[in-house]
TORVONU-933461 format. One record per residue (C-alpha): residue in three letters; x, y, z. Coordinates in steps of 0.05 Angstrom, whole numbers, plus 32768, in hexadecimal, padded with zeros to 4 digits. Layout:
// TORVONU-933461
ALAXYZ/...
This chain:
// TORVONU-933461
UNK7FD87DE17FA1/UNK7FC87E187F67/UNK7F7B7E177F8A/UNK7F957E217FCF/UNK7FBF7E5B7FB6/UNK7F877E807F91/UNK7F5D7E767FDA/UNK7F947E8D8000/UNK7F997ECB7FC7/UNK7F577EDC7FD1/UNK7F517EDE8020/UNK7F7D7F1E8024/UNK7F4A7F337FEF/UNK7F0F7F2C8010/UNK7F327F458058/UNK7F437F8F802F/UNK7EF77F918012/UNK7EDD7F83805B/UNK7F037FB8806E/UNK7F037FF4804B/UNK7EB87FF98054/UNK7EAB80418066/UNK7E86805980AC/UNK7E50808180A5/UNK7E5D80BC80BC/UNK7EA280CA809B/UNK7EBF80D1805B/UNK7EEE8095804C/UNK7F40809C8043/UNK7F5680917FFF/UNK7FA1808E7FDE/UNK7FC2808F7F9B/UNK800980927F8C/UNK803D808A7F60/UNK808A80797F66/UNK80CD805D7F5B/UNK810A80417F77/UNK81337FFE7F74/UNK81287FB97F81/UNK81467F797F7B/UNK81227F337F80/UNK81437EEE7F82/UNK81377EB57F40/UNK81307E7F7F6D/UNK81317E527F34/UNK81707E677F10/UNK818F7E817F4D/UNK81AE7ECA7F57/UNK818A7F077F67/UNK81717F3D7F36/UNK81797F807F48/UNK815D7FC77F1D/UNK812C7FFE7F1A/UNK80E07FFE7F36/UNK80A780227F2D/UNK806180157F59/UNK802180397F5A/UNK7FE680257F8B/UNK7F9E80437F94/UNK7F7A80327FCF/UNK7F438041800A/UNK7F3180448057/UNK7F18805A808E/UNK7F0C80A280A6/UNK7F4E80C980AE/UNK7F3080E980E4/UNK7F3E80AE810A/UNK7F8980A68131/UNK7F8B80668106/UNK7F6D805980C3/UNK7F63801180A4/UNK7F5E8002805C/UNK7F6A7FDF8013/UNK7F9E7FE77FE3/UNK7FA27FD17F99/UNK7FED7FD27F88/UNK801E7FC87F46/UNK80677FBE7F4C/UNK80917FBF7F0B/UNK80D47F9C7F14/UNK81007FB57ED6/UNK81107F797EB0/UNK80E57F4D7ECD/UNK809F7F567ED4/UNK80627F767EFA/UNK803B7F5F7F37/UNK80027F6F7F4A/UNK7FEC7F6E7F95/UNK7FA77F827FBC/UNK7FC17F8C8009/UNK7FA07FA68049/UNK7FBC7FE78060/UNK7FCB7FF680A9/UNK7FD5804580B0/UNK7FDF807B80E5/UNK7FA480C080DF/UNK7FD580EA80CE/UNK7FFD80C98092/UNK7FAB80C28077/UNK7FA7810F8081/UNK7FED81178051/UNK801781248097/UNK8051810980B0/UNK803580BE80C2/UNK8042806880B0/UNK801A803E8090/UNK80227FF58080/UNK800D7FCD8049/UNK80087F818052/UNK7FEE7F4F8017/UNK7FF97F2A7FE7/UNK80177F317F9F/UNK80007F007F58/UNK80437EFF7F32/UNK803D7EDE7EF6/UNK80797EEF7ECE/UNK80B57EC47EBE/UNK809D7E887ECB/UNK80917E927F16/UNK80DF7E877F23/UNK80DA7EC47F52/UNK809B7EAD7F76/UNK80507EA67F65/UNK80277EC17F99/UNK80517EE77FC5/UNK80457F098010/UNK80587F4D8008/UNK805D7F77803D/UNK806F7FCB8033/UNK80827FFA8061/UNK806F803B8057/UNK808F8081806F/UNK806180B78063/UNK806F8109805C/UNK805281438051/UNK8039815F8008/UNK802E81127FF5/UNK807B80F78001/UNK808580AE8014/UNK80B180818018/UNK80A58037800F/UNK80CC7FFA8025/UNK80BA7FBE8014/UNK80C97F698013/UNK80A97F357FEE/UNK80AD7EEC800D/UNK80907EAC8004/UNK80607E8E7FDB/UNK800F7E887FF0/UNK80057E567FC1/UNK80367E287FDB/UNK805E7E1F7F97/UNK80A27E217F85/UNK80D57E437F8A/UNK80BB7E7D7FBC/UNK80C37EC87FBD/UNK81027EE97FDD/UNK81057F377FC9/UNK80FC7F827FDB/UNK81027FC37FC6/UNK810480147FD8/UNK80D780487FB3/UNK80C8808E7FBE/UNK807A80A17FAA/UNK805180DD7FAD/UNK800A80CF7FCB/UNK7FE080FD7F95/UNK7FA480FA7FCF/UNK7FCC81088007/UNK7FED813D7FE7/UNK7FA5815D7FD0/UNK7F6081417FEA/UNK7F7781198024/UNK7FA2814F803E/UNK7F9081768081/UNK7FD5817480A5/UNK800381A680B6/UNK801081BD806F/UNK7FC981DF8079/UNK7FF2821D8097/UNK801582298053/UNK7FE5820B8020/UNK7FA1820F803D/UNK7F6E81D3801E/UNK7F2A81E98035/UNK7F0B81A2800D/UNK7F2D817E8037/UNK7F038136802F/UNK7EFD812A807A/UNK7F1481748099/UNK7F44817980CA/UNK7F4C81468102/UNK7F1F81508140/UNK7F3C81798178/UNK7F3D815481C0/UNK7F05817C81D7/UNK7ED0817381A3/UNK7EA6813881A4/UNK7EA880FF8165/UNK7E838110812A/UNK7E3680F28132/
């Protein structure tokens, strides 16, 4: 079962890789941020839930942000207070505009290794993080761990809240509406195309 869960680890590895490759013609999207909230995550061993502070950071990549949807990779850690630190590699689903540092979603789905006390609060769990995204880099992030890939016992059962700043979608990646006050003529991929002008060669 411990094989099966490192194969089933390294699917939504090789899925994130395929995916972020670049096109071409365009510059790819890219993300790093850095945040806090609260969180709370259930000992499935000992029984109760846990409940305190969180920080997470991620750094990832995809597609143009030209595009009206972008596709990509993220590398994410998650420090539960007290307990431990996972560390998860997930796909990201996003809108063009929360790329470009606008007002926008994105969702993160993947899978976390947690390998702190004893796996009593999972192993390998699905995590899954919504993402609300603002201008100047503001997000907010929801998200749920559940399961177990690896089919062991006892499985995940969590979540948690954080508010991040996106460092790249508050500088390099942005070409929003916050151009009117804070212009960013190195804008990696410019402004999105207007209706009228034809794709990029």
């Amino acid at each position: 079962m411990r094989f099966s869960g490192h194969i089933c680890f390294a699917i939504p590895v090789a899925l994130a890789v395929a995916l972020v490759a670049p096109s071409a013609h365009a510059e790819p999207s890219s993300w790093l941020s850095l945040g806090g909230g609260y969180g709370f995550q259930h000992d499935g061993y000992f029984g109760g839930t846990d409940k305190g502070g969180v920080f997470t950071g991620a750094i990832g990549v995809g597609s143009s942000s030209r595009s009206p949807f972008v596709v990509g990779g993220v590398f994410r850690t998650t420090v539960f207070f007290d307990l431990g630190t996972d560390i998860s590699l997930a796909a990201r689903f996003a809108t063009g505009s929360f790329a470009r540092g606008d007002w926008g979603l994105a969702l993160d789905l993947g899978v976390a290794g947690r390998f702190w006390r004893d796996q009593d609060y999972g192993h390998f769990p699905i995590q899954a993080i919504a993402i609300f995204g603002a201008p100047w880099g503001l997000q907010l992030g929801v998200g749920a761990d559940v399961w177990d890939v690896s089919g062991d016992t006892p499985k995940a059962r969590g979540g948690f809240a954080v508010l991040e700043i996106d460092l790249l979608r508050l500088t390099a990646m942005r070409s929003g509406d916050t151009m009117k006050w804070w212009p960013n003529p190195s804008a990696v991929n410019g402004p999105p195309p207007k209706s009228d002008e034809p794709p990029p060669p």
